[in-house]
C-alpha positions in Angstrom: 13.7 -42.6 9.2 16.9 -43.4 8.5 18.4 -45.5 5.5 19.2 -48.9 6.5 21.8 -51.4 6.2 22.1 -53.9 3.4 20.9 -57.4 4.3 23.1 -60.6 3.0 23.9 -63.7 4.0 27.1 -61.9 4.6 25.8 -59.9 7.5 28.5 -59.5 9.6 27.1 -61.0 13.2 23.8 -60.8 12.3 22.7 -61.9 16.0 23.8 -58.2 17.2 22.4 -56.6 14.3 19.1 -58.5 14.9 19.0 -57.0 18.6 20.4 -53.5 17.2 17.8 -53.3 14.4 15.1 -53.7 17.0 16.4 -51.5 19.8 16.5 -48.3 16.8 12.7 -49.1 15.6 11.4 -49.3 18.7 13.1 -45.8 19.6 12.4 -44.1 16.5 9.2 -45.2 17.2 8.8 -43.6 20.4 7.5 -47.2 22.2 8.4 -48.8 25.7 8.9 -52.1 26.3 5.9 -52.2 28.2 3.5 -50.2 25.2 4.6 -53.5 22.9 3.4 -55.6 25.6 -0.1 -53.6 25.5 -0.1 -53.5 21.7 1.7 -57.0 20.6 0.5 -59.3 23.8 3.9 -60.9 24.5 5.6 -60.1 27.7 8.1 -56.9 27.6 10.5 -59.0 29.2 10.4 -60.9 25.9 11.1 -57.8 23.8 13.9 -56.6 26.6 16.1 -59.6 25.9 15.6 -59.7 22.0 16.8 -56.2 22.1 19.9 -57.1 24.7 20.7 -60.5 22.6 19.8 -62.9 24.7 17.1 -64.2 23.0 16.0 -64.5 19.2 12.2 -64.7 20.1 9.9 -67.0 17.5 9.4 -66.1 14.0 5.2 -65.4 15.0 7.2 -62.4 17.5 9.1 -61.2 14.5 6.4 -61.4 12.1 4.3 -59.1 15.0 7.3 -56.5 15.2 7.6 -56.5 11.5 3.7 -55.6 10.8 4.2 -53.1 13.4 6.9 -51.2 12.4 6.0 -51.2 8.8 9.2 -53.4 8.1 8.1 -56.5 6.5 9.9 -58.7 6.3 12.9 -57.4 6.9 13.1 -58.3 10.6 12.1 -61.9 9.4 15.0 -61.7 7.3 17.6 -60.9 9.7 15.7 -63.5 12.4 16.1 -66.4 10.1 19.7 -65.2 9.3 20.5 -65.0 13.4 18.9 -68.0 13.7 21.5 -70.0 11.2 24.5 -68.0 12.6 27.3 -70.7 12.9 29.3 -68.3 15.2 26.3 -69.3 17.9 28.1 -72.5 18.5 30.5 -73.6 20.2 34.4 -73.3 18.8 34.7 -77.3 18.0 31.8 -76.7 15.6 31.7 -73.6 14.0 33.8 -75.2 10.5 31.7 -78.3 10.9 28.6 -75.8 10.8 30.3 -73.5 8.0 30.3 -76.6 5.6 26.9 -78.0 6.6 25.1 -74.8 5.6 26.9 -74.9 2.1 26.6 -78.9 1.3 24.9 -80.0 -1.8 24.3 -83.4 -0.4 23.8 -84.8 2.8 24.1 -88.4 4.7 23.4 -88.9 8.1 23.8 -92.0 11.1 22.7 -91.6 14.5 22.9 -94.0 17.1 21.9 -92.2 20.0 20.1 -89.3 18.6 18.2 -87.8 15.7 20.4 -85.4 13.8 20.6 -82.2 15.1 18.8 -80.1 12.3 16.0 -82.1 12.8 15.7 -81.7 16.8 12.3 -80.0 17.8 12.9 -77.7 20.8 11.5 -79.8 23.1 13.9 -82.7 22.2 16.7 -79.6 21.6 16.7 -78.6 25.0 16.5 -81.2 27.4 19.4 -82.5 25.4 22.1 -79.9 25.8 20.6 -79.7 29.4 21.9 -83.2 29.9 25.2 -81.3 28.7 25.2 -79.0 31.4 24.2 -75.9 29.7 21.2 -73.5 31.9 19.7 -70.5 31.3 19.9 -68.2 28.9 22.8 -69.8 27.0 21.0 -73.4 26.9 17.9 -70.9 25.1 20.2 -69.3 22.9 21.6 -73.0 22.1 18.2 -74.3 21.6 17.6 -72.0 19.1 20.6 -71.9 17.3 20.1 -76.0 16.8 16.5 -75.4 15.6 17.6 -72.8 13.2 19.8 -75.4 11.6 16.2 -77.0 9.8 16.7 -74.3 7.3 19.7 -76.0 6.0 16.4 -78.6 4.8 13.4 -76.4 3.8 13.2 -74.9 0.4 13.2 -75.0 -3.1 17.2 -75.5 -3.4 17.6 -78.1 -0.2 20.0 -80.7 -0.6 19.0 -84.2 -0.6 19.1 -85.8 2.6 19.4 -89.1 3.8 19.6 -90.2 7.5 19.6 -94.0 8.8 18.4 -94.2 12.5 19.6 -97.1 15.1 16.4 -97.9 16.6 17.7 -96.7 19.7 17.1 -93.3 18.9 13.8 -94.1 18.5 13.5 -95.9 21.8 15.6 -93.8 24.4 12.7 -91.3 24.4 12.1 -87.8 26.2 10.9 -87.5 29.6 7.8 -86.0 28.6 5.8 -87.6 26.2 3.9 -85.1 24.5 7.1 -83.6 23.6 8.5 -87.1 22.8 5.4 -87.2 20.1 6.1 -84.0 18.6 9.6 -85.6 18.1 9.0 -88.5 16.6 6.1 -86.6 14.2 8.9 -84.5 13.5 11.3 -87.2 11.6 7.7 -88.4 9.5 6.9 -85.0 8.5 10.9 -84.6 7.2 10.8 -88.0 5.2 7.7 -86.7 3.3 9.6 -84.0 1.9 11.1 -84.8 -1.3 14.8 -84.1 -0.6 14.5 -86.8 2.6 14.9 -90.0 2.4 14.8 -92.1 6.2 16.1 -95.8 7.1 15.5 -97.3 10.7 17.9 -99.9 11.3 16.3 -102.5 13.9 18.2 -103.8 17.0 19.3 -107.7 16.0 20.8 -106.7 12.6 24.5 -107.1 14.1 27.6 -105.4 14.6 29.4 -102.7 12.5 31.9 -100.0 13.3 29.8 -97.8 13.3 27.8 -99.1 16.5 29.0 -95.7 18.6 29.6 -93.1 16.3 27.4 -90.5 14.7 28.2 -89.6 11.9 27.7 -87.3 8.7 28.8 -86.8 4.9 28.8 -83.8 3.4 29.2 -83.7 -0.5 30.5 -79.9 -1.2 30.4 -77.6 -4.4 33.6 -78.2 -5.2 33.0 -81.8 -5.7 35.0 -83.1 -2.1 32.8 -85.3 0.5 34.1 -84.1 4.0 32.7 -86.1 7.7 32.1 -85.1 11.0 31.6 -88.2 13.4 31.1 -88.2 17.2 30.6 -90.2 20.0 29.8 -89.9 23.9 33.6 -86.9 24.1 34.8 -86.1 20.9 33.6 -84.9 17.7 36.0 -84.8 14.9 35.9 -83.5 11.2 37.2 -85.7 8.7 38.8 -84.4 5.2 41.2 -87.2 4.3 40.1 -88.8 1.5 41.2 -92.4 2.5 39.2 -92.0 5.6 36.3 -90.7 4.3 36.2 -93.2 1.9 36.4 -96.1 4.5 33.3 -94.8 6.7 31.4 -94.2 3.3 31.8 -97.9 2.9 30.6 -98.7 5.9 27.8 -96.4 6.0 26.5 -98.4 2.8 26.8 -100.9 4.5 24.5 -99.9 7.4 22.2 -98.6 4.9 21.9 -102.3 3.2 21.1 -103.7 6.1 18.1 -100.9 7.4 15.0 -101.0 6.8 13.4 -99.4 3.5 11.6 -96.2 3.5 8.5 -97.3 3.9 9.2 -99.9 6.3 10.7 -97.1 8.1 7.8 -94.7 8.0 5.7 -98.3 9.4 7.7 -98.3 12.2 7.7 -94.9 13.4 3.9 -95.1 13.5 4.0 -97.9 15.2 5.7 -97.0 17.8 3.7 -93.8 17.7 0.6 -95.9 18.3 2.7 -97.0 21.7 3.0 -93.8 23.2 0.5 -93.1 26.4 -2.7 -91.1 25.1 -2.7 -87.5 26.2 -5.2 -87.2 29.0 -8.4 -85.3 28.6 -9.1 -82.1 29.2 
C-alpha cells in the first residue's frame, strides 16, 4: 500500500481529500460499492456519494470504513477535519467561520434561534430549508453547521456563554420529537463546564438588541471581534468603538436574564409541555 499523506489541520480541502482517501482504499482494496453494502450494512448509494463529495456520511460510517480498511482512525480524522471545513460555507461567512474556530472565548444572543454550533440536524435542516437550500447542498450544509459543535467539545474548548430570548425556545420545530432533541440539546451543552446558558423571559423590556443575533469572539491576540445578524444581513464587526458598544449592551441583556439554574428550570419546563411521544 502506498505511503500516505500527512494529516493537519492544515489539510488543504480536506472535503476532497476525505472523498479521495476513500475512493483509493476501496480500490486498493479490490471492493464495490455494493460488496461494502453486503459487508458494512449501509446502502452503496451512501458510500457512492462520500466517495464523489456529496456527502460526509456519520462518524458510526467512518468508524465502519476505518475498522475495515485497517486505517483507524485515520478516516475519523480527516471526517471530523471535513466536517469543520469553513470553506463549506457560504462566502459572507467563511472569515466569520475562520475566527470562530480559533476564539479563546465565546459570547452568544439569539433572538430567533439557538446558535448555530449548537443546532442538532433535525433543527439544522429544516432551518436552512426555510432558506431555500434542497438537496444535496442543504445535506452538505446540514453537516457543515453540525460539525461546528467541535468548536465546544474537548479538553481545550473555550468558555461559552449564550443568553436566549425566550422566543427561541417557543418558535419550535414542526416535528416535535425533533423539537425535543433540540431543546435536550441546549441542557446537555450547559452541563458542560466551559457553558454557561441565560434565558431571557418575554416582559423584561426593550434593548437594541431586540433583532439582532449576535456573537463575541475574544481572539489569541487579545482583540474581541462581532458578528451580528438579523432577518438579511450578517455583518462582522472589528472596530473597537463598536464592539465595545454592543458588549455593553449585551451585559446588559445578560443582567436582566435569568440565572443559570433558573435557566436550566425553564427549559425543563417547557420540556414537560411538549406532546408525549405516542406508543408503539
Amino acid at each position: 500500500m502506498p505511503s500516505r499523506r500527512v494529516i493537519t489541520g492544515r489539510s488543504q480541502e480536506p472535503r476532497r481529500r476525505f472523498a479521495e482517501e476513500l475512493r483509493l482504499l476501496r480500490t486498493e482494496k479490490g471492493d464495490s460499492l455494493r460488496q461494502l453494502e453486503v459487508v458494512l450494512g449501509w446502502n452503496a448509494s451512501t458510500f457512492g456519494k462520500m466517495e464523489g463529495g456529496q456527502s460526509l456520511g456519520s462518524p458510526e460510517i467512518v468508524e465502519a470504513l476505518d475498522q475495515h480498511y485497517g486505517t483507524a482512525p485515520m478516516l475519523l480524522t480527516l471526517w471530523e477535519l471535513a466536517v469543520a471545513d469553513p470553506s463549506q460555507f457560504k462566502e459572507q461567512y467563511r472569515r466569520y467561520m475562520l475566527l470562530e474556530a480559533e476564539a479563546i472565548g465565546l459570547w452568544h444572543y439569539g433572538v430567533s434561534r439557538p446558535p448555530g454550533m449548537l443546532h442538532t440536524a433535525g433543527y439544522a435542516r429544516e432551518a436552512l430549508a426555510a432558506g431555500g437550500l434542497k438537496g444535496e447542498e442543504l445535506e452538505q450544509q446540514v453537516e457543515a453547521r453540525i460539525g461546528r459543535r467541535k468548536v465546544l467539545e474537548g479538553v481545550d474548548a473555550p468558555p461559552f456563554r449564550m443568553i436566549l430570548a425566550e422566543a427561541v425556545l417557543r418558535n419550535s420545530l414542526r416535528d416535535p420529537r425533533e423539537w425535543r432533541e433540540q431543546l435536550e440539546c441546549l441542557l446537555e451543552a450547559a452541563e458542560r463546564p466551559n457553558v454557561t446558558l441565560h434565558v431571557l423571559p418575554f416582559g423584561t423590556g426593550l434593548h437594541s438588541l431586540d433583532t439582532t443575533d449576535i456573537m463575541f469572539l475574544r481572539l489569541v491576540d487579545g482583540r474581541t471581534v462581532a458578528y451580528t445578524e438579523n432577518d438579511v444581513r450578517g455583518e462582522l464587526v472589528d472596530e473597537t468603538s463598536r464592539v465595545e458598544r454592543l458588549h455593553r449592551t449585551y451585559d446588559a441583556v445578560r443582567d436582566l436574564a435569568l440565572n443559570p439554574a433558573e435557566s436550566r428550570t425553564f427549559i425543563l419546563r417547557m420540556l414537560e409541555e411538549l406532546p408525549c411521544e405516542p406508543s408503539t
